[in-house]
Jmol script that loads the backbone (N, CA, C; Angstrom):
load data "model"
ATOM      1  N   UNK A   1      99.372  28.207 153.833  1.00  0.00           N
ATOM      2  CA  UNK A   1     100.092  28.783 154.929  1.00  0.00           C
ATOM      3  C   UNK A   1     101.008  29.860 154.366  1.00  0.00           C
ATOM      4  N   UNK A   2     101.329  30.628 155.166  1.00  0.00           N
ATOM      5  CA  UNK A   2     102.412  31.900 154.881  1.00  0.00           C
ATOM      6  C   UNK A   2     103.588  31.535 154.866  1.00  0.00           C
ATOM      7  N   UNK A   3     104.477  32.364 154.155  1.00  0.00           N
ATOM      8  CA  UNK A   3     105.932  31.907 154.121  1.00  0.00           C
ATOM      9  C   UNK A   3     106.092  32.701 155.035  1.00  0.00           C
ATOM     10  N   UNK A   4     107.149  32.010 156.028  1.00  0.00           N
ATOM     11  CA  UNK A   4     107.681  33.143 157.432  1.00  0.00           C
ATOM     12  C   UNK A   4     108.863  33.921 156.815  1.00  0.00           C
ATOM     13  N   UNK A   5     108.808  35.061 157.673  1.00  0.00           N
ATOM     14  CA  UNK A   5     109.528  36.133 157.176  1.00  0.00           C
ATOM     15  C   UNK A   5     110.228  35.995 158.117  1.00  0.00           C
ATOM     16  N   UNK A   6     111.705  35.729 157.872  1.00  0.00           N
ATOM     17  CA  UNK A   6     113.215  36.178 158.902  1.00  0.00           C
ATOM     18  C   UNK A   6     113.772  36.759 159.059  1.00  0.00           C
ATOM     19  N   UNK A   7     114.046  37.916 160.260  1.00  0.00           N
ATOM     20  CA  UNK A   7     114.789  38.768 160.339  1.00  0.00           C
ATOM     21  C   UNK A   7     116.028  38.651 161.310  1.00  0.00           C
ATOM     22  N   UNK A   8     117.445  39.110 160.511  1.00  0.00           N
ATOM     23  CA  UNK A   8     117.945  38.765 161.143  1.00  0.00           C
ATOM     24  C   UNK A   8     118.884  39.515 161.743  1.00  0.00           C
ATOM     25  N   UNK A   9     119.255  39.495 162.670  1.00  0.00           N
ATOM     26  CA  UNK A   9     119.844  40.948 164.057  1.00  0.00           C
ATOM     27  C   UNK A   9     121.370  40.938 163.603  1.00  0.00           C
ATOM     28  N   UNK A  10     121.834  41.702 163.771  1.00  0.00           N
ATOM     29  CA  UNK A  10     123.298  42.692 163.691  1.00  0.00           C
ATOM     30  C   UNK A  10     124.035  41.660 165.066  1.00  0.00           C
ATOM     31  N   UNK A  11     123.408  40.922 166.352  1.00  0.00           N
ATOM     32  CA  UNK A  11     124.164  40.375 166.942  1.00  0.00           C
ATOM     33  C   UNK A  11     123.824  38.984 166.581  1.00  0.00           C
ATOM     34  N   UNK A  12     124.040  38.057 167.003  1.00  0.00           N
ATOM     35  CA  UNK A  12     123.633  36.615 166.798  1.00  0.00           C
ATOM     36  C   UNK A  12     122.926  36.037 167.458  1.00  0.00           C
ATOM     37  N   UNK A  13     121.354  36.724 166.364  1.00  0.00           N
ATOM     38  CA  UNK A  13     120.392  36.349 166.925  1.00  0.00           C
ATOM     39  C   UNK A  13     119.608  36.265 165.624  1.00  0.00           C
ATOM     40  N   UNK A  14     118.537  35.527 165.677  1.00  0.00           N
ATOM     41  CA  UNK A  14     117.696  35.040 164.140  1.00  0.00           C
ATOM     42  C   UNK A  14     116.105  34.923 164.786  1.00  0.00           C
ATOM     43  N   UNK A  15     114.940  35.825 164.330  1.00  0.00           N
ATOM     44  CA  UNK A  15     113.691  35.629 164.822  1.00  0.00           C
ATOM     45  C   UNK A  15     113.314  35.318 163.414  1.00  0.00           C
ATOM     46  N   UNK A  16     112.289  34.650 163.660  1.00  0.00           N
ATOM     47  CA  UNK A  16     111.301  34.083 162.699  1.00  0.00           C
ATOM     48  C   UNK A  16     109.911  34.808 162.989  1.00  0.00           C
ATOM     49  N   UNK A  17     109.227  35.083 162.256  1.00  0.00           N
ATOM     50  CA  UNK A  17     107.695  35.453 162.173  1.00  0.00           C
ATOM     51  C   UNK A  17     106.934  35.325 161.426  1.00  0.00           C
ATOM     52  N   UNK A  18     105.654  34.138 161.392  1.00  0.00           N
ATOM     53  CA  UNK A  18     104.542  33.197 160.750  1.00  0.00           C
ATOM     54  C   UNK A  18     103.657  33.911 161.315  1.00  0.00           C
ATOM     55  N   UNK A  19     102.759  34.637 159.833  1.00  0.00           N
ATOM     56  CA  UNK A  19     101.427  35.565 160.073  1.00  0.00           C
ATOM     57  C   UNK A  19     100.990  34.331 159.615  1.00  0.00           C
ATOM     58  N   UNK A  20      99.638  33.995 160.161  1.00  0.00           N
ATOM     59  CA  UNK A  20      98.538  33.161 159.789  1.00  0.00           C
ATOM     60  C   UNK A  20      97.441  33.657 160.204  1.00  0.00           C
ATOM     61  N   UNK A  21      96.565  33.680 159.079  1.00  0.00           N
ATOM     62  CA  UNK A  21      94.784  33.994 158.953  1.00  0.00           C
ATOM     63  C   UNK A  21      94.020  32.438 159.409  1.00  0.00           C
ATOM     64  N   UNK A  22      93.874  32.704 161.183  1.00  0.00           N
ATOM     65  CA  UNK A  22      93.216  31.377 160.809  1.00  0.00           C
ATOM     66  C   UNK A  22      91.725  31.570 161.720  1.00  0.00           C
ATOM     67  N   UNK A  23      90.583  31.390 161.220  1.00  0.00           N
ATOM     68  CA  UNK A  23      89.801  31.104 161.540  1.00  0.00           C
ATOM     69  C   UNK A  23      89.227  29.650 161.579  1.00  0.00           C
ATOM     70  N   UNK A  24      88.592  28.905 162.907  1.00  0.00           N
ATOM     71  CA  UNK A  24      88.104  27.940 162.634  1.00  0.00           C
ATOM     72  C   UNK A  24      86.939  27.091 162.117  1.00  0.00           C
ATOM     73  N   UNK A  25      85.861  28.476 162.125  1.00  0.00           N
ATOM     74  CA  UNK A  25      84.932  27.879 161.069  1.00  0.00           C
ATOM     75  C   UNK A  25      84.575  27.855 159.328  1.00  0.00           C
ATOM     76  N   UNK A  26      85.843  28.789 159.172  1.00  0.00           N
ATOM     77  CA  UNK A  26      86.141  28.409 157.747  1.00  0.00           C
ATOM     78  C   UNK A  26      87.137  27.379 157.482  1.00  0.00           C
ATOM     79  N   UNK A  27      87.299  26.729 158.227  1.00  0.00           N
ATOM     80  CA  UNK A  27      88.610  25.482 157.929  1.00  0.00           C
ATOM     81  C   UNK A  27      87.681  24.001 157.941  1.00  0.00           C
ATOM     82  N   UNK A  28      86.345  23.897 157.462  1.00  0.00           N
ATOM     83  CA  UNK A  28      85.580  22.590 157.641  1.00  0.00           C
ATOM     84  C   UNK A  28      85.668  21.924 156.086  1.00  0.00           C
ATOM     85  N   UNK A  29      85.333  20.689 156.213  1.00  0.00           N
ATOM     86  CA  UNK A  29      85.962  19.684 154.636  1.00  0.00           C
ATOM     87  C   UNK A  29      84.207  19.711 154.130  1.00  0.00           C
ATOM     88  N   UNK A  30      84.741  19.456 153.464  1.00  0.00           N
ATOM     89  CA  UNK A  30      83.242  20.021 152.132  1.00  0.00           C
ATOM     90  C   UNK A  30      81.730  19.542 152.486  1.00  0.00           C
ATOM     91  N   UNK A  31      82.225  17.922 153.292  1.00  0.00           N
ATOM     92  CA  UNK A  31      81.400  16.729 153.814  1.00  0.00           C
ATOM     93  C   UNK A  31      80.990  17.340 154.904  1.00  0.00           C
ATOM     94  N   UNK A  32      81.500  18.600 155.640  1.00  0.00           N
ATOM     95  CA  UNK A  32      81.591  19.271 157.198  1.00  0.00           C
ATOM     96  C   UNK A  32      79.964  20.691 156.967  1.00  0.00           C
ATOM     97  N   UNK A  33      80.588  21.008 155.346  1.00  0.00           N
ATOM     98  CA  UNK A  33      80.233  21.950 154.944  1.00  0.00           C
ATOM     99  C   UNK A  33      78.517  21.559 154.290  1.00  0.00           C
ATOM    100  N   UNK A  34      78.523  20.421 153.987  1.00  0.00           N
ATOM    101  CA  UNK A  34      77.003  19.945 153.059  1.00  0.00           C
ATOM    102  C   UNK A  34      76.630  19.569 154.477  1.00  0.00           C
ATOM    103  N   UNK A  35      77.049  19.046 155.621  1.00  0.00           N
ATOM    104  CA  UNK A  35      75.781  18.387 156.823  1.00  0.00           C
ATOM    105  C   UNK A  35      75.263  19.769 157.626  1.00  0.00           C
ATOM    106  N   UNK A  36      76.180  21.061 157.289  1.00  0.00           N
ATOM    107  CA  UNK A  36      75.827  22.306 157.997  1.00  0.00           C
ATOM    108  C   UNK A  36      74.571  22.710 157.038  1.00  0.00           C
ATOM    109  N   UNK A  37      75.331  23.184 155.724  1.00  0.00           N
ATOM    110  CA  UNK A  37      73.805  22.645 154.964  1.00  0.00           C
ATOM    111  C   UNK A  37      72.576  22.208 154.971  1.00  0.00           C
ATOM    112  N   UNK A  38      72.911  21.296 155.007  1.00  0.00           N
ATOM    113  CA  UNK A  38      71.167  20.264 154.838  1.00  0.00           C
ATOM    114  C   UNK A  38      70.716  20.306 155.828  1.00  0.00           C
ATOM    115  N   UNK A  39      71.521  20.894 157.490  1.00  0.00           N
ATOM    116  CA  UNK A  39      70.677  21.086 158.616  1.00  0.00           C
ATOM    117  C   UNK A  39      69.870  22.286 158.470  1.00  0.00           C
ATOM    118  N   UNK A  40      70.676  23.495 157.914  1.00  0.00           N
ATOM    119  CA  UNK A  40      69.998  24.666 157.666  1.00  0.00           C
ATOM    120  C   UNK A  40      68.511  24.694 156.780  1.00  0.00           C
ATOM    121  N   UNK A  41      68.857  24.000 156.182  1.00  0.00           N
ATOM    122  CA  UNK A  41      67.835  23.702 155.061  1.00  0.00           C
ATOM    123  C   UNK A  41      66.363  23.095 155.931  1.00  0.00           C
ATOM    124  N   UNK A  42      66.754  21.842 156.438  1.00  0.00           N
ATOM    125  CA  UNK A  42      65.725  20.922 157.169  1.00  0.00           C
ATOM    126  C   UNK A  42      64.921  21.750 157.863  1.00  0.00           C
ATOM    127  N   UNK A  43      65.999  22.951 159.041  1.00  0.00           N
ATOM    128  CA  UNK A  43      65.279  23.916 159.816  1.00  0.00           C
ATOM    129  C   UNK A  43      64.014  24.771 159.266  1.00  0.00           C
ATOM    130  N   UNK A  44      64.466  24.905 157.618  1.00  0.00           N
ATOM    131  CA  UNK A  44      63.854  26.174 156.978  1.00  0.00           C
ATOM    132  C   UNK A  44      62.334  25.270 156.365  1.00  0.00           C
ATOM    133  N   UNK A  45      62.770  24.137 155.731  1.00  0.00           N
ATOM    134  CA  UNK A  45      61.418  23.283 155.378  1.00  0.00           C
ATOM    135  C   UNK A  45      60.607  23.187 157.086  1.00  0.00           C
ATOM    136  N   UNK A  46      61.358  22.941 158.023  1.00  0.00           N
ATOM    137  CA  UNK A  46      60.131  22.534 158.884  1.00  0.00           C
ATOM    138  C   UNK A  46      59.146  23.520 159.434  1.00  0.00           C
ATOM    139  N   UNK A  47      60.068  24.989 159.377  1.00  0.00           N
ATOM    140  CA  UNK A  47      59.422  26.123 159.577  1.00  0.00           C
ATOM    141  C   UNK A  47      58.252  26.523 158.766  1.00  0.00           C
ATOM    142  N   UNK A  48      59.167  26.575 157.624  1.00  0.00           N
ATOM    143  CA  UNK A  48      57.830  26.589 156.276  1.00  0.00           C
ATOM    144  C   UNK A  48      56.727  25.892 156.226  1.00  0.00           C
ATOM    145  N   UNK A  49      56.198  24.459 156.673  1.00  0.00           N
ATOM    146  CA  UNK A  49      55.408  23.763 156.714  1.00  0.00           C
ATOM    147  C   UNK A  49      54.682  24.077 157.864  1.00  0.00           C
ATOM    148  N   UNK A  50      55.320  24.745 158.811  1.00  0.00           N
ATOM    149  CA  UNK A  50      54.342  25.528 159.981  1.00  0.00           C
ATOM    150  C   UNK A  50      53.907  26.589 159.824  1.00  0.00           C
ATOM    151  N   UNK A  51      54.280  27.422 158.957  1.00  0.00           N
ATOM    152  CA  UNK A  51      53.619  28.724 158.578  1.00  0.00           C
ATOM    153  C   UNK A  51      52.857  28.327 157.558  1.00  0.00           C
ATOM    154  N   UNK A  52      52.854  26.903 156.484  1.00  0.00           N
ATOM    155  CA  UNK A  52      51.401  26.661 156.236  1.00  0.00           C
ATOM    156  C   UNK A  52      50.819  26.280 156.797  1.00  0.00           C
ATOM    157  N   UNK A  53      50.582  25.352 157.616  1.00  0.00           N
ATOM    158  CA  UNK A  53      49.355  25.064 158.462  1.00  0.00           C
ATOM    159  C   UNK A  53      48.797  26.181 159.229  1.00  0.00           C
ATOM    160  N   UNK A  54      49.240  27.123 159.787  1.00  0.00           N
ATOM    161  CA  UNK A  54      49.355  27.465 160.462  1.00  0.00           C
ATOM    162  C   UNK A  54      48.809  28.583 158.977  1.00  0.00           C
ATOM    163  N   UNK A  55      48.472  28.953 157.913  1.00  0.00           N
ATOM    164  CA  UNK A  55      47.940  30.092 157.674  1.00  0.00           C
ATOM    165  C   UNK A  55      46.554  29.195 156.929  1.00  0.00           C
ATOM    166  N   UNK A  56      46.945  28.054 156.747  1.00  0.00           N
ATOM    167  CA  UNK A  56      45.802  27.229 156.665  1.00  0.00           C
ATOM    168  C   UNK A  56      44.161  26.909 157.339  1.00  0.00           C
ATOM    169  N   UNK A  57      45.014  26.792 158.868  1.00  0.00           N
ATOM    170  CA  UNK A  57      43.907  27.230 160.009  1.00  0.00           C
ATOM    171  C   UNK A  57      43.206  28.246 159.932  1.00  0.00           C
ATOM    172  N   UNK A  58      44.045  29.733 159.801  1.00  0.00           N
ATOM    173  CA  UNK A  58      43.443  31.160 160.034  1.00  0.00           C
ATOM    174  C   UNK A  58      42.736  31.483 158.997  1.00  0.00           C
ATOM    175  N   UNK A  59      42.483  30.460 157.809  1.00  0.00           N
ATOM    176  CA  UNK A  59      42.026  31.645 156.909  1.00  0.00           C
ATOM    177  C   UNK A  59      40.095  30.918 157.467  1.00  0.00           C
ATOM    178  N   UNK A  60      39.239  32.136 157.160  1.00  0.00           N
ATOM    179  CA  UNK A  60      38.413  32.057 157.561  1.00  0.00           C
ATOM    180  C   UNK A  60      37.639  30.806 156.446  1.00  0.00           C
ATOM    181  N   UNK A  61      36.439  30.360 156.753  1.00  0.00           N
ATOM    182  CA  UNK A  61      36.050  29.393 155.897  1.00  0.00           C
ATOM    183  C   UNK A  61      34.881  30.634 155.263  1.00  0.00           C
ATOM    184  N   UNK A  62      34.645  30.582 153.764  1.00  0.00           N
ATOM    185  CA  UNK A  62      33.795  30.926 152.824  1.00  0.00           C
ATOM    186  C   UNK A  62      32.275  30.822 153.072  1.00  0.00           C
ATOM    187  N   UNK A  63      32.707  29.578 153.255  1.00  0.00           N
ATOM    188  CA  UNK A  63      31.486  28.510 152.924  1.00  0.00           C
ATOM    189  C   UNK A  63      30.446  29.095 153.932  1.00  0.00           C
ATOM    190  N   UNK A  64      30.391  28.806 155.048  1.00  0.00           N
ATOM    191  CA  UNK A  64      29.184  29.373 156.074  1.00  0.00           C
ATOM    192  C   UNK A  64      28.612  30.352 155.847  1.00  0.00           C
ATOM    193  N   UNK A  65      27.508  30.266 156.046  1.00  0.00           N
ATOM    194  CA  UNK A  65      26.625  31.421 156.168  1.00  0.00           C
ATOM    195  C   UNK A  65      26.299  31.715 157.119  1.00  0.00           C
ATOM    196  N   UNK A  66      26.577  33.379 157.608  1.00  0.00           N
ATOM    197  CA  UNK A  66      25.784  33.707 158.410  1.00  0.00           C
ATOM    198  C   UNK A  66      24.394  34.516 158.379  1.00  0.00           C
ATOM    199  N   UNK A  67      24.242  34.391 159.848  1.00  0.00           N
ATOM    200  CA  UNK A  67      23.258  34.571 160.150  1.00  0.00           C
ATOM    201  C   UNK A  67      22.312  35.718 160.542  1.00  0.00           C
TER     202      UNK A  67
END
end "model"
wireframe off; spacefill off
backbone 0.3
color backbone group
């Protein structure tokens, strides 16, 4: 956190002012940070395993002969 900066008035008066950088999706605990993770991840293996099958199917077969 920031140290607040006090300024203080010529009459009798005292403001305080606390700059804070806060974003809330950089404020997650490490345990917050590995389940965002391993979801990203899971997404990317399940994709991947569909673009093999899936180039698996298309490739033409060798083997036949035509006719």
């Amino acid at each position: 956190m920031a140290d607040p900066t006090v300024i203080q008035c010529e009459s009798a008066c005292t403001v305080t002012l606390q700059h804070e950088f806060n974003v809330p999706m950089l404020q997650i605990s490490e345990q917050q940070g590995l389940v965002i993770g391993a979801a990203i991840l899971g997404v990317w293996a399940v994709a991947w395993v569909f673009r093999q099958v899936i180039s698996v199917i298309n490739v033409p077969e060798a083997t036949q002969e035509s006719e």
